[in-house]
C-alpha positions as a Markdown table, in Angstrom:
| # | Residue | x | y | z |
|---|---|---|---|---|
| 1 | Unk | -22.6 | 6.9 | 1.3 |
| 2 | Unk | -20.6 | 8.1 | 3.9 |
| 3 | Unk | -19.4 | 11.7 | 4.0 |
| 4 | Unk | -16.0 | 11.0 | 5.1 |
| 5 | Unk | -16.3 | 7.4 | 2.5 |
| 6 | Unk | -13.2 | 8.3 | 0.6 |
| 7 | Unk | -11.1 | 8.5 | 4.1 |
| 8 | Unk | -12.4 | 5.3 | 5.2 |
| 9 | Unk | -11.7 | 3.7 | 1.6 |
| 10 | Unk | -8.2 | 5.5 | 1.9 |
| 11 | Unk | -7.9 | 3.8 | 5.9 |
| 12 | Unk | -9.3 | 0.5 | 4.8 |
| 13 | Unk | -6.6 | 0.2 | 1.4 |
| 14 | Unk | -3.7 | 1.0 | 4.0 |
| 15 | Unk | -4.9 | -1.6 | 6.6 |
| 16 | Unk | -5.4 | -4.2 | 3.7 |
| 17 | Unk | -2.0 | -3.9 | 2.9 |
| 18 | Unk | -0.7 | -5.0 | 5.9 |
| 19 | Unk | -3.9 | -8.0 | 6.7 |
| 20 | Unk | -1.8 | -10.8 | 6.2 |
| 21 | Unk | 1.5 | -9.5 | 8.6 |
| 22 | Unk | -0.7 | -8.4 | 11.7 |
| 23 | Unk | -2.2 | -10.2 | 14.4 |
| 24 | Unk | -6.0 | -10.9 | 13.4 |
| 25 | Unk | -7.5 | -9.6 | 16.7 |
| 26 | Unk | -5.4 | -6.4 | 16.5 |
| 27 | Unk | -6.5 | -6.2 | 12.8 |
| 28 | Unk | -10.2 | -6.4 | 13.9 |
| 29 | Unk | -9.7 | -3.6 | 16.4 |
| 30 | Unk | -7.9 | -1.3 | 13.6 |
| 31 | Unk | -10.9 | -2.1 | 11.2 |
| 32 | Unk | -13.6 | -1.4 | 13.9 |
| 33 | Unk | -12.0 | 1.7 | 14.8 |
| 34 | Unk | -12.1 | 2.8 | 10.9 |
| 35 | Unk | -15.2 | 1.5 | 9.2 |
| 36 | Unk | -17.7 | 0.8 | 12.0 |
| 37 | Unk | -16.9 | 3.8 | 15.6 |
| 38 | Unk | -16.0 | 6.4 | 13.4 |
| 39 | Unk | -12.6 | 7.0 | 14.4 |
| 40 | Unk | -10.0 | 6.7 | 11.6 |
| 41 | Unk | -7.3 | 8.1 | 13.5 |
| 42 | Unk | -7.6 | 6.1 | 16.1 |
| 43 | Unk | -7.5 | 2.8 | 14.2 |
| 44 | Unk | -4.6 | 4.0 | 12.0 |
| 45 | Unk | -2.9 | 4.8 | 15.3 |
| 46 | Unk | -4.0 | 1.3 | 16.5 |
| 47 | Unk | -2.8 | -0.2 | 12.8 |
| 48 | Unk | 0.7 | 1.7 | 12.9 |
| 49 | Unk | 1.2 | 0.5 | 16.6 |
| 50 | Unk | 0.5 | -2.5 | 15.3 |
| 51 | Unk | 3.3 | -2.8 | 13.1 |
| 52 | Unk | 5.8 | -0.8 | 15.6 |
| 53 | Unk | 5.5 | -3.4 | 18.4 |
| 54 | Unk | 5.6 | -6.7 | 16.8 |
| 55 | Unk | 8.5 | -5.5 | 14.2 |
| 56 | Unk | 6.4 | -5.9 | 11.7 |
| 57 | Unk | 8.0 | -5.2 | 8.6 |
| 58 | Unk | 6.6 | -3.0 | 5.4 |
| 59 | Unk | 7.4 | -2.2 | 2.1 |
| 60 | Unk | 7.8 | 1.1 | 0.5 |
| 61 | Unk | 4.3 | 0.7 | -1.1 |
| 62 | Unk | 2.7 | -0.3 | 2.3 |
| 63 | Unk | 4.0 | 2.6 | 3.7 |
| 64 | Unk | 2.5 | 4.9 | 1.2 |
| 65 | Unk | -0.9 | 3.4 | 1.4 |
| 66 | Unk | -0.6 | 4.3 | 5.0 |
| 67 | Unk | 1.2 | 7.9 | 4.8 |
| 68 | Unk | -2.1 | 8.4 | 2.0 |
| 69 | Unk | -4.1 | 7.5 | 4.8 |
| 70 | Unk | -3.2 | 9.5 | 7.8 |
| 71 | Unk | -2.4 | 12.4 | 5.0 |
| 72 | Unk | -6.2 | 12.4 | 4.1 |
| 73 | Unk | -6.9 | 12.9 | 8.0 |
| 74 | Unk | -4.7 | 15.8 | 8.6 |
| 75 | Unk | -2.6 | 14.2 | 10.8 |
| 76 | Unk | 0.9 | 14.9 | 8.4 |
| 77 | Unk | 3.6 | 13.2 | 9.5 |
| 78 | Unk | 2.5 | 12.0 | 12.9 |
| 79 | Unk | 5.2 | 10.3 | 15.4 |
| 80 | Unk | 4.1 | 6.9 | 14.6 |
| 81 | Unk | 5.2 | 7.6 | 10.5 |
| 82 | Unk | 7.8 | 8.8 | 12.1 |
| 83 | Unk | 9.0 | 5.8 | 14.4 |
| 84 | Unk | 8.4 | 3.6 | 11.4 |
| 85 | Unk | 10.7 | 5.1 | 9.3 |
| 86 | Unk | 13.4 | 5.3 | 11.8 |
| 87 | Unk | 13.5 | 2.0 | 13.0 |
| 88 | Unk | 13.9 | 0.8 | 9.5 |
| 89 | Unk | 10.5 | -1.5 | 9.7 |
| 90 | Unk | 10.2 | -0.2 | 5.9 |
């Protein structure tokens, strides 16, 4: 098992969430970045991007998977939470 398993599984719930509403290629890249290269932050960044430049909308609970997520990396509430709560795509 991975060390860091539990932030992956955390990463991987949030991005789950949204499978069905994003782009497949895009949800590939967000999926690589978390599960196979390593770097979590970088596909949530990639996942919350996502969401913020195709207008994808989210619900409340989505938006907690995703907040649990980038919580569990240390990243509090990063710009891209941020963005997504101002321009109402929950």
């Amino acid at each position: 098992m991975h060390v860091h398993q539990h932030r992956i599984d955390l990463c991987n719930q949030a991005l789950d969430a949204v499978r069905l509403a994003s782009p497949a290629d895009l949800f590939g890249d967000a999926y690589d970045d978390i599960t196979h290269f390593d770097e979590r932050g970088l596909g949530m960044e990639v996942l919350i991007d996502q969401l913020a430049e195709f207008e994808i909308q989210i619900n409340c609970e989505q938006f907690g998977l995703i907040k649990g997520a980038i919580d569990s990396l240390s990243l509090d509430e990063c710009d891209r939470l941020v963005y997504l709560r101002e321009h109402e795509l929950i």
